[in-house]
C-alpha positions as CSV (number, residue, x, y, z in Angstrom):
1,X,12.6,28.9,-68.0
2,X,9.3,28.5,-69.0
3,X,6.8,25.7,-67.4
4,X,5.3,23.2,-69.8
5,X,1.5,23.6,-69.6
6,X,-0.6,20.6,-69.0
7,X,-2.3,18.1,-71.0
8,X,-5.8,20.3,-69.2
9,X,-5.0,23.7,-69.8
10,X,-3.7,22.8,-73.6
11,X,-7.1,21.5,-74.2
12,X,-8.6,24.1,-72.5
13,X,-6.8,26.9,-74.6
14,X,-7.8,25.2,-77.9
15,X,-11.4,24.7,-76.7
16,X,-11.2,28.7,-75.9
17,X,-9.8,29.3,-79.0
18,X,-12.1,27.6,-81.3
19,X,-15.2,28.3,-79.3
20,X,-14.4,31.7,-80.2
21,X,-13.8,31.0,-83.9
22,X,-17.7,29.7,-84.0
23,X,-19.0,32.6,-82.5
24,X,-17.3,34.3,-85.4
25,X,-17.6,31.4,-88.1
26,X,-21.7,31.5,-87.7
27,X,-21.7,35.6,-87.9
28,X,-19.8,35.6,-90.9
29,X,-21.9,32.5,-92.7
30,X,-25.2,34.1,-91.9
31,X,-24.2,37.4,-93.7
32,X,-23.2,35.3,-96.8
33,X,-25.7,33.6,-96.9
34,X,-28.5,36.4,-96.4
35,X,-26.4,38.3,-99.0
36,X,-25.3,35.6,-101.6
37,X,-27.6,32.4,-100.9
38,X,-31.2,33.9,-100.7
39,X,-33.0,30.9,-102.0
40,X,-31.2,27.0,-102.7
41,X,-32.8,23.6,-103.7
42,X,-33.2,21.4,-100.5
43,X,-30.9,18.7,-101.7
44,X,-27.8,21.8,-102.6
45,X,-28.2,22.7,-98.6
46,X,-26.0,20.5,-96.9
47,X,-23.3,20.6,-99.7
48,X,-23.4,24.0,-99.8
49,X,-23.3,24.9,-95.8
50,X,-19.8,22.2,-95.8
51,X,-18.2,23.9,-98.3
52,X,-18.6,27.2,-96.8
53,X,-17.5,26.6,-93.2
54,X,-14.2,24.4,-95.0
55,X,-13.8,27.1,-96.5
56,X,-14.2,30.1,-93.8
57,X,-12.2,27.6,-91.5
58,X,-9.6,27.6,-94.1
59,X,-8.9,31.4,-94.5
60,X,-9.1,31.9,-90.6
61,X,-6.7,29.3,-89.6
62,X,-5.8,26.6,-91.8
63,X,-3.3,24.9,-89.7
64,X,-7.0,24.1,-87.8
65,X,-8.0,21.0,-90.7
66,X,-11.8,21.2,-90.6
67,X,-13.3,18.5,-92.6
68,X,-16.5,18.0,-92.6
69,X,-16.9,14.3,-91.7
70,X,-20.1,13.1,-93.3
71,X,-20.0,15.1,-96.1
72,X,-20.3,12.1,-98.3
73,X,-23.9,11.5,-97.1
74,X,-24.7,14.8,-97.1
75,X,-25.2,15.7,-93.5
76,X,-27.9,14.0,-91.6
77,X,-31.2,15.6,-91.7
78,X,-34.5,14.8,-89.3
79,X,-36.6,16.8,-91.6
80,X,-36.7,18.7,-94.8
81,X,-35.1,21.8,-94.2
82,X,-33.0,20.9,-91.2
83,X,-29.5,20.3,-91.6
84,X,-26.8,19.0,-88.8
85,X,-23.2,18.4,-89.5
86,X,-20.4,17.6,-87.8
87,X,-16.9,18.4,-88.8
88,X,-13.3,16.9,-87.2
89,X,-10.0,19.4,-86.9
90,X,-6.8,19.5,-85.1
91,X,-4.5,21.7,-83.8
92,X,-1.0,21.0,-82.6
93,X,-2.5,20.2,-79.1
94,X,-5.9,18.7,-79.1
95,X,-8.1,16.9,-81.7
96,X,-11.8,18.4,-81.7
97,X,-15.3,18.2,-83.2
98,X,-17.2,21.3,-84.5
99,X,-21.5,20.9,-84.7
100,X,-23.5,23.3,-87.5
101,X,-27.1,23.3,-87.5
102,X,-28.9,24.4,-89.9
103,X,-32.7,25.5,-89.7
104,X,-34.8,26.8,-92.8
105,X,-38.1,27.1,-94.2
106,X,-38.8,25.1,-97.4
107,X,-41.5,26.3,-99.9
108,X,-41.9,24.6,-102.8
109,X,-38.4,24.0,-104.2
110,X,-36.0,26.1,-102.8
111,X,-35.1,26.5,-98.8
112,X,-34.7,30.2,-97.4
113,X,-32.0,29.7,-94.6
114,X,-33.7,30.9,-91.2
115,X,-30.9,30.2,-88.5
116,X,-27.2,28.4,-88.7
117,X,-25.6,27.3,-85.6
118,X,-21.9,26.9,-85.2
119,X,-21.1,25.1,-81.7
120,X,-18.0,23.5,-80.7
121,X,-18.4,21.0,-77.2
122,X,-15.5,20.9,-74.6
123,X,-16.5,17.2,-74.2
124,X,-15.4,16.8,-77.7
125,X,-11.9,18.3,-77.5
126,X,-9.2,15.8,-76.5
127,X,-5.4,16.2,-76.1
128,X,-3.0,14.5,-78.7
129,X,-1.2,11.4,-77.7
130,X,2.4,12.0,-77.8
């Protein structure tokens, strides 16, 4: 028979897990971005970043649920051409947030994307009540 793991090391294995999936997730993005997104109005950036970590989220492991969670607002920004967005998923054993950052130079009116950071936090990964 098989021992039930622990509240602890379920986190832990999600947090493992989906660290690893941001190492990939932020690889992937700056590619597609580099390659399809060379140049995109300030106010499209934000949008633009949330649909496309949904959606790489989505054909990695959908059974994850990223959502971006102020994707009505539009991501809060401290300056033009800084992005930061947080985004809420699940798995069957924990409930976690996932951070993007998002640096790039603005000239005129379109951004060029210089950097995106995909980061998930183990402070931020919490077991499901049962």
């Amino acid at each position: 028979m098989t021992d039930l793991k622990s509240s602890k090391e379920l986190v832990e294995k999600a947090y493992t897990y989906v660290e690893r999936l941001t190492r990939m997730c932020r690889g992937d993005l700056m590619a597609r971005f580099t390659r399809e997104h060379k140049s995109v109005l300030p106010g499209e950036l934000s949008p633009l970043v949330a649909r496309a970590v949904e959606e790489w989220f989505s054909v990695k492991d959908r059974s994850l649920g990223i959502k971006a969670l102020d994707a009505g607002q539009g991501g809060s920004s401290l300056r033009l051409g800084k992005v930061h967005l947080i985004f809420a998923g699940a798995n069957k054993d924990a409930s976690f947030k996932i951070r993007v950052d998002v640096d790039s130079f603005v000239s005129g009116n379109a951004c060029y994307l210089k950097n995106i950071n995909v980061s998930a936090d183990k402070r931020d990964f919490v077991k499901h009540s049962n």
